[in-house]
C-alpha positions as CSV (number, residue, x, y, z in Angstrom):
1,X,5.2,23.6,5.0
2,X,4.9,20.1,3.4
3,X,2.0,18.4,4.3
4,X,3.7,15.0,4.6
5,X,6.0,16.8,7.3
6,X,2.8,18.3,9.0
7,X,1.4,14.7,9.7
8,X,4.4,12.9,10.5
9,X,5.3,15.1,13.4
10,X,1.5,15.5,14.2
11,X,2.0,11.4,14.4
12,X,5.2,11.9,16.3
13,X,2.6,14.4,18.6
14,X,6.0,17.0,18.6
15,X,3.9,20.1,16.3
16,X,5.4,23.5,17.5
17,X,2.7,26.0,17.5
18,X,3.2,27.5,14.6
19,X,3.5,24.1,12.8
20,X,0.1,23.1,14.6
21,X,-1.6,26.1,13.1
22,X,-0.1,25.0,9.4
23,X,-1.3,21.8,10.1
24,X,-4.7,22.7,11.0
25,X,-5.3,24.4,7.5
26,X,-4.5,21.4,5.8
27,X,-7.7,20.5,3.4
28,X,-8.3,16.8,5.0
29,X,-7.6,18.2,8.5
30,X,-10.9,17.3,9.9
31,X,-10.4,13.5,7.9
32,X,-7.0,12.8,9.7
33,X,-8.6,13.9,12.9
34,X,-11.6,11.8,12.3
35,X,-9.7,8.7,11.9
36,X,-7.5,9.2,14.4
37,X,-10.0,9.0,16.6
38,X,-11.8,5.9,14.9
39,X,-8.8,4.0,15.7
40,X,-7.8,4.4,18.9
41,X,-10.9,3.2,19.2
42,X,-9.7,0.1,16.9
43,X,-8.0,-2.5,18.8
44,X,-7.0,-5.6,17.0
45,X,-7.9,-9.1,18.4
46,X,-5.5,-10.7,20.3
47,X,-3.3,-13.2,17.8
48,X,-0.6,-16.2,19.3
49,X,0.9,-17.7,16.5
50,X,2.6,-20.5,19.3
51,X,-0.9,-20.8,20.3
52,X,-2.5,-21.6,16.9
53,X,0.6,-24.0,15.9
54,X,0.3,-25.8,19.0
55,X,-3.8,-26.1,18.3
56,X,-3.5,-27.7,14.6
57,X,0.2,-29.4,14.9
58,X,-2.2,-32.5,16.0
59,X,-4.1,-32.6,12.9
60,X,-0.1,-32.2,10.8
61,X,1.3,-34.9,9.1
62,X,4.6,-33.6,8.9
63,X,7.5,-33.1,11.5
64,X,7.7,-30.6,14.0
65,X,11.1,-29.5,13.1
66,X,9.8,-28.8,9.4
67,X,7.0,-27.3,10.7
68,X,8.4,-25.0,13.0
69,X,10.6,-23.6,10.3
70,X,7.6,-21.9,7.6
71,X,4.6,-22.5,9.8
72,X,5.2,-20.1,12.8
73,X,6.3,-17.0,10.2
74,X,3.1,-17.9,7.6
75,X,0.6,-17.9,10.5
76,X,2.2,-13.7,11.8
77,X,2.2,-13.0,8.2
78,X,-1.6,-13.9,8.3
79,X,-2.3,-12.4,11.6
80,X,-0.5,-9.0,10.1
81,X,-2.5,-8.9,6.6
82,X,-5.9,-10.0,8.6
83,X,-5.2,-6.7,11.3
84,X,-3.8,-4.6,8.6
85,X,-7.5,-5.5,6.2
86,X,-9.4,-4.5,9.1
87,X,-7.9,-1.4,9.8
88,X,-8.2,-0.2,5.8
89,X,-11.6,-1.8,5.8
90,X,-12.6,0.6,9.1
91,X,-11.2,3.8,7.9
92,X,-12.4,3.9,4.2
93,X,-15.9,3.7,5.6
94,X,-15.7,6.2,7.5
95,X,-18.0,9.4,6.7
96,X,-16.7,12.6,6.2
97,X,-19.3,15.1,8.8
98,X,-19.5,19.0,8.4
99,X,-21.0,21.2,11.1
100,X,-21.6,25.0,11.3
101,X,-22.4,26.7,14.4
102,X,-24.8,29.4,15.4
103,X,-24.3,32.5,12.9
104,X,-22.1,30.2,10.9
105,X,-22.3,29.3,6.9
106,X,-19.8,27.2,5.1
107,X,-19.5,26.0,1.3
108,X,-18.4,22.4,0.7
109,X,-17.0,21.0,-2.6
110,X,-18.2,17.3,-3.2
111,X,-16.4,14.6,-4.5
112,X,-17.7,14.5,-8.2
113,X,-17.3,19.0,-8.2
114,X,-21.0,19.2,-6.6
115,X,-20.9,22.6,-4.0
116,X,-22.9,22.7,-1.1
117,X,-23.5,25.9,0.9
118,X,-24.1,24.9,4.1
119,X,-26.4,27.1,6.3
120,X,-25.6,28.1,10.2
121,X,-26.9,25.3,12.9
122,X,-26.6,22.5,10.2
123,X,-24.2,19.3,9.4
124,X,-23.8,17.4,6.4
125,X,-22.5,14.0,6.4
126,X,-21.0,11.5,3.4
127,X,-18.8,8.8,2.2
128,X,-15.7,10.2,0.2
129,X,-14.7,6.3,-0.4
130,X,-18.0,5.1,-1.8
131,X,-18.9,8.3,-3.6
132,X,-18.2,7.2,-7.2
133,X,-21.4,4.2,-6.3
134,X,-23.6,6.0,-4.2
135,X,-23.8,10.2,-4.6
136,X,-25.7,10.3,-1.1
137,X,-25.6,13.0,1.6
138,X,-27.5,12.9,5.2
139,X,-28.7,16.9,5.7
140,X,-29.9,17.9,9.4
141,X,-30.8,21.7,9.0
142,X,-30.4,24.0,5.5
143,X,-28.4,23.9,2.6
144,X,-28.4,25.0,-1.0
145,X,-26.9,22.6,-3.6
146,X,-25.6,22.8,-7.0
147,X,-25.5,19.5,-8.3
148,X,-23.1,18.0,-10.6
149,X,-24.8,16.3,-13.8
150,X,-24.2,12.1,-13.3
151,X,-26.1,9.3,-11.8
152,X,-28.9,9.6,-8.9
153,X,-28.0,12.4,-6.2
154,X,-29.7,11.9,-3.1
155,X,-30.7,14.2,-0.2
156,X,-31.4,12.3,2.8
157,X,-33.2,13.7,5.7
158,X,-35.4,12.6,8.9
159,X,-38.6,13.8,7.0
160,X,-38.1,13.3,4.0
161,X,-35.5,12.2,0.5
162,X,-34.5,14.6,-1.6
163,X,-33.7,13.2,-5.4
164,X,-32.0,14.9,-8.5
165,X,-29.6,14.0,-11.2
166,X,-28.2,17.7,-12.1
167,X,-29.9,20.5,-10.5
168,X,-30.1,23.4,-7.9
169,X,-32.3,23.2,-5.3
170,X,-32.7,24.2,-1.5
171,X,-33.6,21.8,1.6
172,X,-34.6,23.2,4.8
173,X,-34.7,20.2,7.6
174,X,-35.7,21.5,11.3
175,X,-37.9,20.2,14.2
176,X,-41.0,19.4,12.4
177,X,-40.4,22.0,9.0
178,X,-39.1,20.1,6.1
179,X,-39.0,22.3,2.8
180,X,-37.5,21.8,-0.6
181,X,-37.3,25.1,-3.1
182,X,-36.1,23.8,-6.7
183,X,-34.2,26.3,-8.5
184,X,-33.0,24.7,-11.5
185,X,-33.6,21.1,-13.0
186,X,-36.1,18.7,-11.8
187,X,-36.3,17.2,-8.3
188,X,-38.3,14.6,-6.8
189,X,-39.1,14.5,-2.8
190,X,-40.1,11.5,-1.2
191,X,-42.0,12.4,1.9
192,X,-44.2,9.4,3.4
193,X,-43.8,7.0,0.4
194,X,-45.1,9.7,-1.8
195,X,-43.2,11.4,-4.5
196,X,-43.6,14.6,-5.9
197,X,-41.9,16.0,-8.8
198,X,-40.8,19.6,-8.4
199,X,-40.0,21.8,-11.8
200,X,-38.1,25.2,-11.8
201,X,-39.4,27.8,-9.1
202,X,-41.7,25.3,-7.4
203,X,-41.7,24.1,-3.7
204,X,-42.7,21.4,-1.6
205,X,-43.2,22.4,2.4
206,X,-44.4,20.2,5.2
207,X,-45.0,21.8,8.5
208,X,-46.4,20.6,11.6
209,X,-46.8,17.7,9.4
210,X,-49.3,19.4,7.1
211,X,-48.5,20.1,3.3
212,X,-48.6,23.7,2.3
213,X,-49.6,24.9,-0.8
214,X,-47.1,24.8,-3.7
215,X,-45.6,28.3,-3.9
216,X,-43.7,29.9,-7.2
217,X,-40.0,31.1,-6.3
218,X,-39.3,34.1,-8.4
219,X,-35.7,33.8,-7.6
220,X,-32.7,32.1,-8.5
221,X,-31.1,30.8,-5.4
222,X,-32.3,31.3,-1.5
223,X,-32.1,34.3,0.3
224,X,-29.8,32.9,3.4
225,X,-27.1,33.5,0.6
226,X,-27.6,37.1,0.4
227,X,-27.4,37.4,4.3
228,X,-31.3,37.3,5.1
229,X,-34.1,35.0,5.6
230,X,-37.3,35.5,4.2
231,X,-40.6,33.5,4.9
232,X,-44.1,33.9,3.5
233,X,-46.8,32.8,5.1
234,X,-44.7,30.6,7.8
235,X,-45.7,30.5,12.1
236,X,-43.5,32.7,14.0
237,X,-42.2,29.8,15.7
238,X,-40.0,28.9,13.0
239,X,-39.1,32.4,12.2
240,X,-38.1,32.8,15.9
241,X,-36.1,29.6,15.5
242,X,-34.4,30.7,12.8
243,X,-33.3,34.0,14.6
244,X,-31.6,31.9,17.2
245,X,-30.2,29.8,14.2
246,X,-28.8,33.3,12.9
247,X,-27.7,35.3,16.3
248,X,-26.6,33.9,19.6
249,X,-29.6,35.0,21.3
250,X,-32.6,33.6,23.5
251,X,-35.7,34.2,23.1
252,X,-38.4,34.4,25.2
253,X,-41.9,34.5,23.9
254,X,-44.4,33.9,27.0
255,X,-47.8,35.3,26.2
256,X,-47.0,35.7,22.4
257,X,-49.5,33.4,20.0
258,X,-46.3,32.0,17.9
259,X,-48.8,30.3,16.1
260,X,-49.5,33.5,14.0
261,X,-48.1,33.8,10.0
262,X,-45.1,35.9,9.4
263,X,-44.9,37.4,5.7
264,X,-41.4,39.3,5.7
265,X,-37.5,39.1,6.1
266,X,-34.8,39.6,8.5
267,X,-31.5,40.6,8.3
268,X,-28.3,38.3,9.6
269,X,-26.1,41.4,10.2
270,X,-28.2,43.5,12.4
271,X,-29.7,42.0,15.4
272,X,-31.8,44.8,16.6
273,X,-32.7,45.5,12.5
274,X,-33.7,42.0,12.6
275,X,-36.2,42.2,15.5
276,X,-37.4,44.9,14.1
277,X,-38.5,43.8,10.8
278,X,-40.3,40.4,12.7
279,X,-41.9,42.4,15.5
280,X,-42.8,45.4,13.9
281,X,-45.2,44.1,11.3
282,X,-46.8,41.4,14.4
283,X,-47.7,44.2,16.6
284,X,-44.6,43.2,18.9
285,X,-42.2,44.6,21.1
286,X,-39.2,43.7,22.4
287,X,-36.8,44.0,25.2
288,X,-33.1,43.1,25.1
289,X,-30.4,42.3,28.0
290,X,-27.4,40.8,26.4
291,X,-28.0,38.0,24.7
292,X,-31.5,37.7,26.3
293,X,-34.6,38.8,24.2
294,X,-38.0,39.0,25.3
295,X,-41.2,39.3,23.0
296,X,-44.2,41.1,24.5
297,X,-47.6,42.7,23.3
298,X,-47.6,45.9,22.3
């Protein structure tokens, strides 16, 4: 189906159901959905054209017959081009948000041909209009990017900004674990109003808001890509976290010292292969009842 015919009966709100699922798998559904939302928000101030006449035909040194004849249609032409500049003012700033759920990944194409692979429990958010000045994401959770070459690319989380012209590089963003792998290129992170410059297999990790020691990555791009996620050296905590990030599952871990380091891998197929390869090397057990999981002492 055309799109133009998709959104003008979506407008017209008469989609049949099979017209609604078409529509849906439009590429800029979730940007028509976005602004329609912004403006029926949007409600234009309230305009009299009688009214203003009547509050500057005082200050007019010409006849009110004359007047009447182009003053009344100039002023509604000026109230329609003032509404209609502040509706296309409103919508082309609006940013463009991406969010995966639990278990979910997604890969996003930028405006300039830059791919982001977006990791599960994360969103991404830019500005398709003012891309061509300002290459700028906002990241809250994990992503991998391959950035095209061109001016300044920034990465912009709570803990930290992420900096790179052309490059490949990972940035991990959770509760109190910020982490930037670079992969290919040069990148600079800004953590604190301090910058450090990151070459080709190095990383930069804050956790707990202390600085790790810089670690060499061996590899060419994470391993949440290949379907597992591997730490070295990292709490339990965040490994648990990133179970839950991975499977729809709660965990309980009363009595467990999540404190301790974790030096392994899990898999994000096989939920009882995944508790496996965290408890077993801890010492740790596990019980399971649905989506319930509870760590214990072996």
């Amino acid at each position: 189906m055309k799109r133009e015919y998709l959104i003008k009966k979506w407008l017209d709100n008469n989609l049949s159901t099979e017209e609604q699922k078409a529509f849906e798998q439009l590429e800029d559904y979730n940007d028509l959905i976005q602004m329609d939302t912004a403006l029926k928000g949007f409600k234009a101030p309230y305009f009299s054209a009688d009214q203003t006449y009547q509050n500057i035909k005082p200050k007019l040194n010409i006849s009110s017959e004359k007047t009447n004849q182009w003053l009344k249609p100039l002023l509604r032409i000026a109230a329609i081009l003032a509404i209609g500049f502040s509706v296309y003012y409103y919508t082309t700033t609006l940013d463009t948000q991406i969010d995966t759920s639990i278990a979910q990944q997604t890969t996003i194409e930028l405006p300039d041909a830059s791919a982001v692979n977006l990791n599960a429990n994360s969103t991404l958010t830019f500005n398709k209009s003012n891309w061509s000045n300002n290459r700028e994401v906002n990241l809250n959770g994990e992503a991998f990017f391959k950035v095209a070459k061109g001016q300044k690319f920034d990465v912009i989380t709570t803990q930290g900004i992420v900096s790179v012209l052309g490059t490949q590089f990972n940035v991990n963003q959770r509760k109190n674990y910020f982490e930037v792998i670079c992969y290919e290129g040069l990148v600079a992170v800004t953590h604190k109003n301090n910058t450090v410059k990151l070459k080709p297999g190095h990383t930069f990790r804050i956790i707990d808001g202390k600085l790790l020691a810089n670690e060499k990555e061996n590899t060419t791009q994470p391993s949440w890509l290949r379907g597992e996620s591997r730490f070295n050296g990292i709490p339990l905590k965040y490994v648990i976290s990133e179970l839950k990030n991975q499977y729809n599952i709660d965990i309980t871990t009363d009595n467990i010292d999540t404190s301790r380091l974790f030096n392994g891998s899990f898999t994000h197929k096989n939920l009882d292969l995944a508790l496996q390869s965290v408890t077993i090397p801890l010492n740790l057990g596990y019980s399971k009842s649905g989506k319930s999981i509870v760590l214990k002492r072996e």
